[in-house]
C-alpha positions as CSV (number, residue, x, y, z in Angstrom):
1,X,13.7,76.0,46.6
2,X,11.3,73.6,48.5
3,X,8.5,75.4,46.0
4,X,11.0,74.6,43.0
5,X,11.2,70.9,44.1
6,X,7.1,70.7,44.8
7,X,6.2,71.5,41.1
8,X,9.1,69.5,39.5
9,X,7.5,66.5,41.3
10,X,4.5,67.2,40.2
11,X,5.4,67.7,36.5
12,X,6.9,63.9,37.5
13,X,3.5,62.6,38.8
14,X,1.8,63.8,35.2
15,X,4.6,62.7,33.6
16,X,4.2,59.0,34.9
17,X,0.5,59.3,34.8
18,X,-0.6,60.0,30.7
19,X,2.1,57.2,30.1
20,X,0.1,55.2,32.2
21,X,-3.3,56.3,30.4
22,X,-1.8,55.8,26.7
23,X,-3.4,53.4,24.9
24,X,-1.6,50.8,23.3
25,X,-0.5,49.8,20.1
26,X,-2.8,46.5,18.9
27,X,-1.1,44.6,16.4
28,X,-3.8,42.7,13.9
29,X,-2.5,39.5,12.2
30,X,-4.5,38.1,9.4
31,X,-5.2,34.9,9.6
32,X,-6.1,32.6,6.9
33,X,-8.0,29.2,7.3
34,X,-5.6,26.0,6.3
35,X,-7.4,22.8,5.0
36,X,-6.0,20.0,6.0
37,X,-5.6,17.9,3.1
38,X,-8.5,15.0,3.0
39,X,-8.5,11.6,1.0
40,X,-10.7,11.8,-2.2
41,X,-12.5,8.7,-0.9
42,X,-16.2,9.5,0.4
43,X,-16.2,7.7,3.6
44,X,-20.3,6.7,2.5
45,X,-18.6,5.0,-0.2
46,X,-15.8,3.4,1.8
47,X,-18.7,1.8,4.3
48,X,-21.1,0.8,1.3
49,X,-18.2,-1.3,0.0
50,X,-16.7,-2.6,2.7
51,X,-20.6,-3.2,3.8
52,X,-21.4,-5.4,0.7
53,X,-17.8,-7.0,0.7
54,X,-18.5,-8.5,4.8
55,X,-21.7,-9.5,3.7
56,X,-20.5,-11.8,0.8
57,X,-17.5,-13.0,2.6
58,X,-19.8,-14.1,5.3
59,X,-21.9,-15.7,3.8
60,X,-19.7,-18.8,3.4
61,X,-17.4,-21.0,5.7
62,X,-14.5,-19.8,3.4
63,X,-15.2,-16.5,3.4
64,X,-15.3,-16.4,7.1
65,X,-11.8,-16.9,6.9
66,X,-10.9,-14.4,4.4
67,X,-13.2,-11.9,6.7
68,X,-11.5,-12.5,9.8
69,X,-7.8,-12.5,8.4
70,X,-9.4,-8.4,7.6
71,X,-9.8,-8.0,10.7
72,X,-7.2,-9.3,12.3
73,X,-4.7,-7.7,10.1
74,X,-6.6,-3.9,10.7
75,X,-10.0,-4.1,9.1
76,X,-11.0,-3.4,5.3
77,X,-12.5,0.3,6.3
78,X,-9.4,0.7,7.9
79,X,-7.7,-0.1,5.0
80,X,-9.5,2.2,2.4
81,X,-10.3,5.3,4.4
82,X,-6.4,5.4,5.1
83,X,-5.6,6.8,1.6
84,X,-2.7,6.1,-0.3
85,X,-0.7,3.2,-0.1
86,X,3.2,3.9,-0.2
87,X,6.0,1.6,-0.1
88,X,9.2,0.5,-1.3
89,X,9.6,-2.8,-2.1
90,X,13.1,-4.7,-2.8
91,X,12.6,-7.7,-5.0
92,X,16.1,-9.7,-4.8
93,X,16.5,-13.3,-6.8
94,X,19.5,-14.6,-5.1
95,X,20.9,-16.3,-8.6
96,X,21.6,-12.7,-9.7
97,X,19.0,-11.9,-11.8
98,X,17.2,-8.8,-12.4
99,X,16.7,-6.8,-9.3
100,X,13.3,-4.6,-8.6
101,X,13.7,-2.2,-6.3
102,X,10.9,1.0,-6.3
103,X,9.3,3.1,-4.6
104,X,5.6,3.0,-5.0
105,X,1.9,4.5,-4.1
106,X,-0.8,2.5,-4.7
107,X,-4.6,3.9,-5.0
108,X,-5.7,0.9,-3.3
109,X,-9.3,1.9,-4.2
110,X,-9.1,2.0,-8.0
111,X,-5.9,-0.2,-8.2
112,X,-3.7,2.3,-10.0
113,X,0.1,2.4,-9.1
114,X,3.2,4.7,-9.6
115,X,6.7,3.8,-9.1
116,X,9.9,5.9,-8.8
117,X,13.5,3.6,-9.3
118,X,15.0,3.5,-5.9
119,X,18.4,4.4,-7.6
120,X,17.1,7.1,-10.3
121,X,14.2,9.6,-9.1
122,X,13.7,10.6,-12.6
123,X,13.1,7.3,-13.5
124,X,9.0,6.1,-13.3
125,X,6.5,3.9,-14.4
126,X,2.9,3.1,-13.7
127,X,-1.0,2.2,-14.2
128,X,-3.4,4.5,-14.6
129,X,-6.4,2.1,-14.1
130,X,-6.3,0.8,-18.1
131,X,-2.6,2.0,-19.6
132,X,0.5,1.2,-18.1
133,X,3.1,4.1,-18.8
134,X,6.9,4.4,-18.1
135,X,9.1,7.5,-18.3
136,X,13.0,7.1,-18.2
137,X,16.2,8.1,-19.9
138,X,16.9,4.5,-21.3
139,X,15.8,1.0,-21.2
140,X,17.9,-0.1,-18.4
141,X,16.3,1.9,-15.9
142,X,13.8,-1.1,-15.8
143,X,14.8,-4.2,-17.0
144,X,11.7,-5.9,-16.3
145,X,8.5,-5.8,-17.5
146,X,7.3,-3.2,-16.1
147,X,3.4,-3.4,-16.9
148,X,3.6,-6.5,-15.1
149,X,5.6,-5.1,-12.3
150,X,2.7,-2.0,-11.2
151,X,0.6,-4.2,-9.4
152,X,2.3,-7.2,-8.7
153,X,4.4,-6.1,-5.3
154,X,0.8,-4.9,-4.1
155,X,-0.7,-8.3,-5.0
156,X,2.4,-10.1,-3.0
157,X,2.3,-7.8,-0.3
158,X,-1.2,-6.7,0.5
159,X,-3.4,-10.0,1.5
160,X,-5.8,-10.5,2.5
161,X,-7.3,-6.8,1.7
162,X,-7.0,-7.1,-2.2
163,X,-9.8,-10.1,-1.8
164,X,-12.6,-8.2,-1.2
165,X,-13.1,-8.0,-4.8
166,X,-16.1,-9.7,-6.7
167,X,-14.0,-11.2,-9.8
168,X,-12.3,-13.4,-7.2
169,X,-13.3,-16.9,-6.5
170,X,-12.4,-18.7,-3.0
171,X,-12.0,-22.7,-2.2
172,X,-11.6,-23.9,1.3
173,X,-9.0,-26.3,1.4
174,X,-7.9,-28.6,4.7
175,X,-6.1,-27.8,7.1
176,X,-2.7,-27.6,7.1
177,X,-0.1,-27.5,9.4
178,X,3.1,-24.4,9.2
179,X,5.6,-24.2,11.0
180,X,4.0,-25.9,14.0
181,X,1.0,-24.0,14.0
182,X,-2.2,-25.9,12.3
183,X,-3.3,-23.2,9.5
184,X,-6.4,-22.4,7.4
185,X,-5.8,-23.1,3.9
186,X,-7.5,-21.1,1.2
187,X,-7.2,-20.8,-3.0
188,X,-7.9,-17.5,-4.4
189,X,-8.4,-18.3,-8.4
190,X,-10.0,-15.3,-10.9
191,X,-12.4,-14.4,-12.8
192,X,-11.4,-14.7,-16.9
193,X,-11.4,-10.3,-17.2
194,X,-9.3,-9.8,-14.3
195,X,-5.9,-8.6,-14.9
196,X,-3.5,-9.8,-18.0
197,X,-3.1,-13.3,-15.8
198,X,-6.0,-14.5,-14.9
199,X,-4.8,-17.8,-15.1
200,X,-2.7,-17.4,-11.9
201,X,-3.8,-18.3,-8.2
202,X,-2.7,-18.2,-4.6
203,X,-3.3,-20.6,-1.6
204,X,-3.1,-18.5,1.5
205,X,-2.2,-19.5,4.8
206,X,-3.8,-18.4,7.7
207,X,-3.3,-18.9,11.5
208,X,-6.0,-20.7,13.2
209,X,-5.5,-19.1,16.4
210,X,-4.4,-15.2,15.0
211,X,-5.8,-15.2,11.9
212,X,-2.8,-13.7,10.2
213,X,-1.3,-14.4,6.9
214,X,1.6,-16.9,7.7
215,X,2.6,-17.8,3.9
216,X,1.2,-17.1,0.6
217,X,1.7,-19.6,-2.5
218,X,1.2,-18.7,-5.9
219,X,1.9,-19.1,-9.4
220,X,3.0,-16.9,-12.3
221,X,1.0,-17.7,-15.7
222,X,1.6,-14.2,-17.3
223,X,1.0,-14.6,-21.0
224,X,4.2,-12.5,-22.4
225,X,6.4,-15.2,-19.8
226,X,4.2,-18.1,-21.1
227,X,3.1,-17.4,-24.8
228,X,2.0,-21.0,-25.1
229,X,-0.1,-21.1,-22.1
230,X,1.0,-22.8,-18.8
231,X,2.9,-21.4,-15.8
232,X,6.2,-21.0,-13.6
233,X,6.4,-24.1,-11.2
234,X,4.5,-23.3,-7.8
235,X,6.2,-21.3,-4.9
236,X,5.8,-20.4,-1.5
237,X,6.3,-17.3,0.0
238,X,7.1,-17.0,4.1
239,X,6.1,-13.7,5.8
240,X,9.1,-12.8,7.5
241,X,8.1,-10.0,9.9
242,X,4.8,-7.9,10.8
243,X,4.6,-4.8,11.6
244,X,1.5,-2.2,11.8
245,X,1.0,1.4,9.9
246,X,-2.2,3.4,10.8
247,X,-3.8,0.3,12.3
248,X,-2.8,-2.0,9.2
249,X,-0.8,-5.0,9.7
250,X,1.2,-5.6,6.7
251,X,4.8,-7.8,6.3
252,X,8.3,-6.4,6.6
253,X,10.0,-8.9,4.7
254,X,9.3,-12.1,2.1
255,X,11.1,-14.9,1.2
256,X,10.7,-17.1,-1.7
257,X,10.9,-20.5,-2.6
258,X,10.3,-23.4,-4.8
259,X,7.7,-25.6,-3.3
260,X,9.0,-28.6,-3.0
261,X,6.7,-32.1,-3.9
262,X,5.9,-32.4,-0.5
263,X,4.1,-29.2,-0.4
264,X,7.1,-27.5,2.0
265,X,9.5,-24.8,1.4
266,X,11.9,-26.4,-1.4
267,X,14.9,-24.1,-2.6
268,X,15.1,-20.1,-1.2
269,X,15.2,-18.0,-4.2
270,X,14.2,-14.5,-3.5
271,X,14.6,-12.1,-0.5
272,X,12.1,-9.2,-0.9
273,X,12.1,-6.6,1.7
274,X,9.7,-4.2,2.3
275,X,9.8,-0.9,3.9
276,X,9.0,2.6,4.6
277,X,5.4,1.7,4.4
278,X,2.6,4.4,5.1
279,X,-0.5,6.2,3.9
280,X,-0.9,9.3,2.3
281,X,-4.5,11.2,2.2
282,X,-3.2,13.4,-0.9
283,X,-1.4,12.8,-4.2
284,X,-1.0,15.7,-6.9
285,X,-3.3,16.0,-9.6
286,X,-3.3,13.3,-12.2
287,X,-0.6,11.5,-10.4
288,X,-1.2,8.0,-11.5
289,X,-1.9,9.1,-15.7
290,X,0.5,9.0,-18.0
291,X,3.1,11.9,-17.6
292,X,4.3,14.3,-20.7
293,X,7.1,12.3,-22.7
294,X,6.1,8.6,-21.2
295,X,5.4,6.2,-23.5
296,X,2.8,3.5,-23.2
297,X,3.3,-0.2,-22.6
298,X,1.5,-2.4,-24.5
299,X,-0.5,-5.8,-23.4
300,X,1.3,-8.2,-25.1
């Protein structure tokens, strides 16, 4: 028995032994190497312009200004090498007329813009860089102009970055004082080929102390809304709100009205609010051009 009980335990031992010894099983898992998505932008190209942009602002007192509202409000690089702009902006006249309210991306580098109705995703218009496009069941999916309409929240919203141009023209004005605070006063006027309103300016507040845009006034001269020349009576828009999106300070909310003959805020006539602002480094393929079954809007 004690013979039985000696080889059983070693038939155990072995046992225990080769399942110690047995190789294991490696399990191999392909891997495959994602690329993160990257903005088509060269940065080279993104410092050469923003390069030649701080030297020409520079080089004049009023210019200084317009520089250092840049860099207050994030910095022009910043502002480029973030990608896409995306947005929706609310445009609200309170005496019940025609509402705007999109959602948008802007190719702040080439000025192009797409919007999507906020109420019908199927519903979209845009610029393509020369041919505004819109693509919608029926004609009340935008009852506006909307040609007109794909830059214009951009050119409301994104001072002081979309002066870095060199069709635009700048004259100091003096000082003025806002809401308290003693402000920098500058006109922003174009030059004859830019846009389909050249005709139309804005005076731009800015901070002494900060540097940041405190109120924007402007006019509207677009030719289809003024066939016989002229403009829309001045107004005065007041930044209601700041807030900052990958290092760019941009408003939350504008409020509009008349300016009155005393230069101050006359009559409030439109609430606009803006949100869901970011950037995007990737858009599909031909996302700004002219989609299968839009038609084309003409210049008028």
């Amino acid at each position: 028995m004690k013979l039985g009980l000696n080889i059983a335990l070693v038939a155990l031992l072995l046992l225990i032994g080769s399942c110690k010894e047995a190789p294991k099983k490696m399990e191999t898992v392909a891997t495959e190497e994602v690329q993160e998505p990257t903005y088509p932008i060269p940065e080279t190209w993104v410092a050469n312009r923003v390069g030649k942009a701080k030297e020409r602002l520079n080089a004049t007192d009023v210019g200084k200004i317009v520089w250092g509202a840049m860099e207050a409000h994030g910095g022009l690089d910043t502002w480029y090498s973030n990608g896409y702009l995306s947005f929706r902006f609310d445009y609200q006249p309170l005496d019940g007329s025609t509402r705007r309210n999109s959602y948008q991306t802007i190719d702040t580098w080439n000025n192009k813009a797409r919007h999507t109705s906020y109420t019908d995703s199927t519903a979209i218009f845009g610029w393509d860089g020369k041919e505004a496009w819109v693509k919608a069941k029926d004609s009340t999916a935008f009852e506006y102009d909307t040609r007109f309409w794909a830059l214009t929240p951009l050119y409301l919203a994104g001072h002081p970055f979309i002066l870095d141009g060199e069709g635009v023209s700048l004259e100091l004005l003096p000082e003025k004082e806002y809401k308290g605070k003693l402000q920098d006063v500058v006109k922003v006027t174009f030059g004859e080929n830019v846009g389909d309103a050249p005709d139309d300016f804005y005076i731009l507040y800015f901070d002494k102390d900060t540097h940041i845009n405190s109120a924007t006034r402007y006019i509207v001269s677009y030719p289809q809304y003024f066939p016989k020349g002229g403009h829309a009576p001045e107004k005065i828009m007041e930044i209601v709100g700041q807030k900052e999106t990958n290092g760019i300070l941009l408003p939350t909310g504008l409020k509009t009205h008349w300016l009155d003959k005393n230069e101050e805020m006359g009559e409030y006539i439109t609430k606009i609010d803006i949100s869901d602002v970011t950037f995007v480094v990737e858009v599909p393929e031909d996302y700004f051009s002219k989609p299968e079954g839009a038609t084309v809007v003409p210049a008028q």
